[in-house]
C-alpha positions as CSV (number, residue, x, y, z in Angstrom):
1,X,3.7,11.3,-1.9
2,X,-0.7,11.5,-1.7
3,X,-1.7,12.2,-5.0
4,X,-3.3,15.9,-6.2
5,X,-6.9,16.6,-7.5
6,X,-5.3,17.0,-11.0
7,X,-4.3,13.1,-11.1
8,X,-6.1,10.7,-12.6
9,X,-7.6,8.5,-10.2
10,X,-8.0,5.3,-12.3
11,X,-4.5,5.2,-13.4
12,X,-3.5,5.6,-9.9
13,X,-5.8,2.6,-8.3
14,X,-5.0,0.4,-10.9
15,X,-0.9,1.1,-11.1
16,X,0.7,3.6,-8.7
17,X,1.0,6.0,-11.6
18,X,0.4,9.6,-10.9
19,X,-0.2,11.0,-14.2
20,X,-2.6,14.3,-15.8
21,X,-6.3,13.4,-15.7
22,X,-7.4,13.0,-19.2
23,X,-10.8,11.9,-21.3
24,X,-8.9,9.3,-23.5
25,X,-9.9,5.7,-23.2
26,X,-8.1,3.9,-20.5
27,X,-6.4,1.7,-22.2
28,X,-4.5,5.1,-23.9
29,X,-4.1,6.5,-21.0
30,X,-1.9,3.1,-19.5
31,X,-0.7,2.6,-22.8
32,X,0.7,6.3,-22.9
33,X,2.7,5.4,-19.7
34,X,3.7,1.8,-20.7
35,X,1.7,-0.3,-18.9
36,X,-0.8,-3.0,-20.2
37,X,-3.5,-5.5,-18.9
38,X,-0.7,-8.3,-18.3
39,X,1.8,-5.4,-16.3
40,X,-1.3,-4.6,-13.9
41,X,-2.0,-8.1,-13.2
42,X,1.2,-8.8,-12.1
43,X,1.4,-5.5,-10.2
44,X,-2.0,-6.8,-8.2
45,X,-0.2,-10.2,-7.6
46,X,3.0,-8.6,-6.5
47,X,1.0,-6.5,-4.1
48,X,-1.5,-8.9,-2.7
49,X,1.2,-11.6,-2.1
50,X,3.1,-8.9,-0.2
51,X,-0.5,-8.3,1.4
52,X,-0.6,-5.0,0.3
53,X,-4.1,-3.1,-1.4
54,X,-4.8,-3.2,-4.6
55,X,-6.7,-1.4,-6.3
56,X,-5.1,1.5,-4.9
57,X,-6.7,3.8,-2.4
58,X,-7.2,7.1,-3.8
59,X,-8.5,10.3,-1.6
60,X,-11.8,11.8,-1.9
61,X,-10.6,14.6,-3.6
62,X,-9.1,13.0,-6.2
63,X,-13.4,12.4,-7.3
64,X,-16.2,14.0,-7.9
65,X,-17.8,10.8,-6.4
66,X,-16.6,8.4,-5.1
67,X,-19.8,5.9,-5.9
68,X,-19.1,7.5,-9.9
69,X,-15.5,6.5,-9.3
70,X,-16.1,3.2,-8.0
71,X,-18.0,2.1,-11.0
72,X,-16.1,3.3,-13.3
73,X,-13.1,1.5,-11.6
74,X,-15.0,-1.9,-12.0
75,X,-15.6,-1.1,-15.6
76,X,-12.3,-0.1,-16.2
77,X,-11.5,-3.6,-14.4
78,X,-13.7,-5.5,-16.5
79,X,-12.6,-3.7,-20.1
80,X,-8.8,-4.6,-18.9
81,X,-9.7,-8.0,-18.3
82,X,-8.9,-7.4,-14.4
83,X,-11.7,-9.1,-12.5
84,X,-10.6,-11.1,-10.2
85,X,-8.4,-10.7,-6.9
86,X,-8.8,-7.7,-4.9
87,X,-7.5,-7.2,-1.2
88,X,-9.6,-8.0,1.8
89,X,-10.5,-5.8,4.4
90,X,-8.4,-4.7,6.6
91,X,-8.0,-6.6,9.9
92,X,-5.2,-4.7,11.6
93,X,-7.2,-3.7,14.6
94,X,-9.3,-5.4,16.8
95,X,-13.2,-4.2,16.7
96,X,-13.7,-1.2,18.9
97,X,-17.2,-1.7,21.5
98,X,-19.1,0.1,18.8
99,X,-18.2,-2.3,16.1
100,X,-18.8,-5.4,18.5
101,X,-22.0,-4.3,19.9
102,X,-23.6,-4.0,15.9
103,X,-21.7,-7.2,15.1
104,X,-23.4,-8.8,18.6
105,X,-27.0,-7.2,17.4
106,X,-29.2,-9.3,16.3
107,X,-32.9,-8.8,14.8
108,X,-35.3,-10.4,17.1
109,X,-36.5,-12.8,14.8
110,X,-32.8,-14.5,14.7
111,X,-34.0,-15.6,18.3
């Protein structure tokens, strides 16, 4: 199920939880759901060992910004004591011409 606007987005990146958005402190927020620093850690293991993404991916809508969001997801990270393994990109597809042609372009003082 893709999570509403009215979710809070960094519950949802950091646990899967789709919960009210709220201006309590993060940790309440988890804390009022049952999760802690230790349950999220092991969530992001489970998940990148299964090579899944973690944080989550949440839609734009879900934001006001998504640069706003992005830092407030590291420093939600950092308070939780999270910093450390995220998921790499994605390399599911092979680059399209576009994507090789930039990748090929070099600036002329590279020779």
């Amino acid at each position: 199920m893709a999570p509403s606007c009215k979710v809070d987005p960094l519950v949802y990146a950091l646990t899967g939880e789709q919960i009210p958005a709220s201006n309590t402190t993060i940790q309440t927020r988890l804390a009022q759901i049952g999760w802690n620093s230790a349950d999220i850690a092991k969530f992001r293991d489970d998940r990148l060992a299964a090579g899944l993404s973690w944080p989550l991916a949440v839609e734009p809508e879900m934001v006001v910004s998504m640069a706003a969001f992005a830092a407030e997801l590291m420093a939600a990270r950092s308070q939780l004591g999270l910093v450390g393994p995220v998921s790499p990109p994605s390399r599911r597809r092979a680059l399209n011409a576009d994507e090789k042609r930039l990748i090929a372009d070099r600036p002329p003082h590279w020779g």
